[in-house]
C-alpha positions as CSV (number, residue, x, y, z in Angstrom):
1,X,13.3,-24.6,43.8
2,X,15.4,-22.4,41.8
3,X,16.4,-19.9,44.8
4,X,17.1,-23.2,46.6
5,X,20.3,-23.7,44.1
6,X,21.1,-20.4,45.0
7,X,19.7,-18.5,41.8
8,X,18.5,-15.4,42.0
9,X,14.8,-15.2,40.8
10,X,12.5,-12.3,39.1
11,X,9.4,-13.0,38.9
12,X,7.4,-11.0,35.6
13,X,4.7,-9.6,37.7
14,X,7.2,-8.1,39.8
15,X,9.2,-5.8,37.3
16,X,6.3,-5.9,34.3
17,X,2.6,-5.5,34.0
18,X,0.6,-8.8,33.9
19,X,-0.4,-8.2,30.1
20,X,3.0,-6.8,29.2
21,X,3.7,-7.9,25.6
22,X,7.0,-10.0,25.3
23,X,8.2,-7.1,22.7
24,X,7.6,-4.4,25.2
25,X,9.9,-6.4,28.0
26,X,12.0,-8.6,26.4
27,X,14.2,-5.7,25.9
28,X,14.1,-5.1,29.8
29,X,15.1,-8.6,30.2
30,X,18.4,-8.4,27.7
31,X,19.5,-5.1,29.2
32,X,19.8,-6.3,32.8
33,X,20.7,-9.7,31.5
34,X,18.4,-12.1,32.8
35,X,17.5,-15.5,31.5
36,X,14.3,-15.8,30.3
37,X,12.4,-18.8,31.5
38,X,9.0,-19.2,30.1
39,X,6.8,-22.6,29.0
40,X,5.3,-20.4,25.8
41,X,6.0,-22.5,23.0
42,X,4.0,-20.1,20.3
43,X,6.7,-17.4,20.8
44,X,8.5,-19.2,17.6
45,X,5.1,-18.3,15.6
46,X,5.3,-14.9,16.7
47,X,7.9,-12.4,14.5
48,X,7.9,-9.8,16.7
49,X,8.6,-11.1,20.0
50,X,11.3,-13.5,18.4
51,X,12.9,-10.5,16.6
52,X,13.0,-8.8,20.3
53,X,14.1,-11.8,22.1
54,X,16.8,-11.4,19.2
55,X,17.7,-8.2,18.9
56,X,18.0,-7.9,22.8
57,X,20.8,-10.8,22.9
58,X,18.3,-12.7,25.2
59,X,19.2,-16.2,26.6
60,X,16.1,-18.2,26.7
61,X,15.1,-21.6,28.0
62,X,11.2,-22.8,27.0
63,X,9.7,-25.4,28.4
64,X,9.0,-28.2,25.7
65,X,5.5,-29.4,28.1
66,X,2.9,-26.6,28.9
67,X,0.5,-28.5,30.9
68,X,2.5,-28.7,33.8
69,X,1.4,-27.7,37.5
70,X,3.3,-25.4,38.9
71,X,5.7,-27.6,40.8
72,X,6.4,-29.9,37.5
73,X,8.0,-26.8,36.1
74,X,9.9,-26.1,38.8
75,X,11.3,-29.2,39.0
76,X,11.8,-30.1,34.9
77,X,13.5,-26.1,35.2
78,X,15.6,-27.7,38.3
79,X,16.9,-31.2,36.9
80,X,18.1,-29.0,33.7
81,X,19.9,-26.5,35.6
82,X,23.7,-28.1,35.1
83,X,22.7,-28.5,31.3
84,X,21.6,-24.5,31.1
85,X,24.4,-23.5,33.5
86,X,26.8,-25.3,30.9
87,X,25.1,-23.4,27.7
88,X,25.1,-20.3,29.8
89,X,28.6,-20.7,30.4
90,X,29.5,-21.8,26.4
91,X,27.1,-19.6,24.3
92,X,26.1,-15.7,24.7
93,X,22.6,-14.6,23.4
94,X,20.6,-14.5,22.0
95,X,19.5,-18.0,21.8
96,X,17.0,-20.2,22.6
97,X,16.5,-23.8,24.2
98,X,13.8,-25.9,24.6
99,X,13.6,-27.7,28.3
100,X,12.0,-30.9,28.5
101,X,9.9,-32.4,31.5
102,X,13.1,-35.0,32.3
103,X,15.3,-32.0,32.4
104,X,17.4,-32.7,28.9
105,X,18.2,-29.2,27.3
106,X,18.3,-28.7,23.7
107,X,19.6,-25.9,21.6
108,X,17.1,-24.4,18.9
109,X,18.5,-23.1,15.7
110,X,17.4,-20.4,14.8
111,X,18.2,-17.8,11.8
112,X,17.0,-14.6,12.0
113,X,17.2,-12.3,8.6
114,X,17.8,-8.9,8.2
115,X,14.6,-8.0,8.5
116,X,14.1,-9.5,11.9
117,X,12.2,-12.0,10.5
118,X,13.0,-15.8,11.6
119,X,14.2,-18.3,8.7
């Protein structure tokens, strides 16, 4: 559904190993400038894929619901695309959004220390 608006669409499997770590790529992803779609909601529990979704100025957009099929997040990731394209367009990385099943796009605060560490 994405490609049909005339995005241009990586899929992880393609560019990273299946059990790739989000530290290990994320990286990747901020250097080439992608936006990062994903529907893991625990990466706010974990430090060190936060600090690298940080430190690599990534742009991130998760999806809120996690038990959706395949198509559902296609869709919820479709109806929000003129709220992302408008963040994408107003704010530079890193940051992070949370994308809801209805589409609605809402900007996450977060704070990151010196450390790397999330506040």
């Amino acid at each position: 559904m994405l490609r049909a608006h005339g995005f241009t669409v990586a899929i992880h499997r393609d560019h990273f190993p299946v059990d790739a770590l989000d530290a290990d790529f994320l990286p990747q992803v901020g250097r080439r400038g992608w936006v990062f779609l994903t529907k893991d909601k625990m990466i706010f529990h974990r430090q060190l894929e936060l600090a690298a979704l940080w430190k690599a100025k990534v742009r991130a957009f998760i999806l809120r619901s996690g038990n959706l099929t395949a198509a559902e997040m296609a869709d919820a990731f479709s109806k929000a695309i003129p709220a992302m394209d408008r963040l994408l367009q107003s704010r530079k990385g890193p940051f992070i959004a949370r994308v809801t099943r209805t589409g609605a796009v809402e900007l996450i605060e977060v704070e990151m220390n010196r450390r790397g560490r999330s506040t």
